[in-house]
N, C-alpha and C positions, 0 to 999 in steps of 0.2 A: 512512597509506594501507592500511596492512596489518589494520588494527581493520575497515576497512572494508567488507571481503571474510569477516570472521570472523564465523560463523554465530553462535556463541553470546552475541559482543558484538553486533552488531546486533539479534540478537530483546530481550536483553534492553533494547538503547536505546529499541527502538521497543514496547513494552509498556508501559516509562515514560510516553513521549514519543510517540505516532505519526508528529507533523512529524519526527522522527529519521529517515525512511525516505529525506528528500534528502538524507543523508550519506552513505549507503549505495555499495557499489556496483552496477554494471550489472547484477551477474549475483544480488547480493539482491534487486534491484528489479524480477525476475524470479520470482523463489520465494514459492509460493501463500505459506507458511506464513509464512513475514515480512512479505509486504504484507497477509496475511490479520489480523496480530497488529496493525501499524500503525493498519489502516483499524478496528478493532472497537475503538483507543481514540481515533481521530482520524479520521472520515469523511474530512476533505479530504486524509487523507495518499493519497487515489487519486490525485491529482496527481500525484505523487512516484512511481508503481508505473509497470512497462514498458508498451507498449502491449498486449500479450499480455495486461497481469491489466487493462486498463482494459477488456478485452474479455470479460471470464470473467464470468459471470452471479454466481455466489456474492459473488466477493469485490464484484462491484459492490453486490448486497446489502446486504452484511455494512457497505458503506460508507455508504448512502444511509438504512443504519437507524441508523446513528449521528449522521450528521447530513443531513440531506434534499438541503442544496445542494451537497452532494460530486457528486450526480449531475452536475452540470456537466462532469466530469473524466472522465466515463465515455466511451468511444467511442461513435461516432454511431447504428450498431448498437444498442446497449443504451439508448438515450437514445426509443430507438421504440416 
C-alpha cells in the first residue's frame, strides 16, 4: 500500500508499464508527471488517470498520440 503512494516507485512502474498507473494511488493518479510518463508508454493508461488529467489537454495529447483510441478515456470536453 505504501509502494503505492511512492513517487519514485510508481514513475518508475509506470515508465516500464503505463497500465501500472491503476496500481497507483488517488493522489499519483493525480500528478501530471506520472500520468504524463504512463500515458507516453501506454495511451490507454488515461483510463487509469483522475478526472482532472482526463481533462488537461497535454496529457490527453500526449495519450491519443500514442495510441488514437485512448481518446475514448478523455472527458467529454476534450473528446469535442
Amino acid at each position: 500500500e505504501e509502494m503505492k503512494r511512492d513517487k519514485e516507485v510508481v514513475m518508475a512502474a509506470v515508465q516500464n508499464h503505463g497500465f501500472a498507473l491503476q496500481y497507483a494511488s488517488e493522489e499519483m493518479k493525480r500528478g501530471k508527471g506520472v500520468v504524463m510518463a504512463a500515458v507516453q508508454r501506454d495511451g490507454y493508461a488515461l483510463g487509469n488517470a483522475s478526472e482532472e488529467m482526463k481533462r488537461d489537454k497535454e496529457v490527453v495529447m500526449a495519450a491519443v498520440q500514442n495510441h488514437g483510441f485512448a481518446l475514448q478515456y478523455a472527458s467529454e470536453e476534450m473528446k469535442r
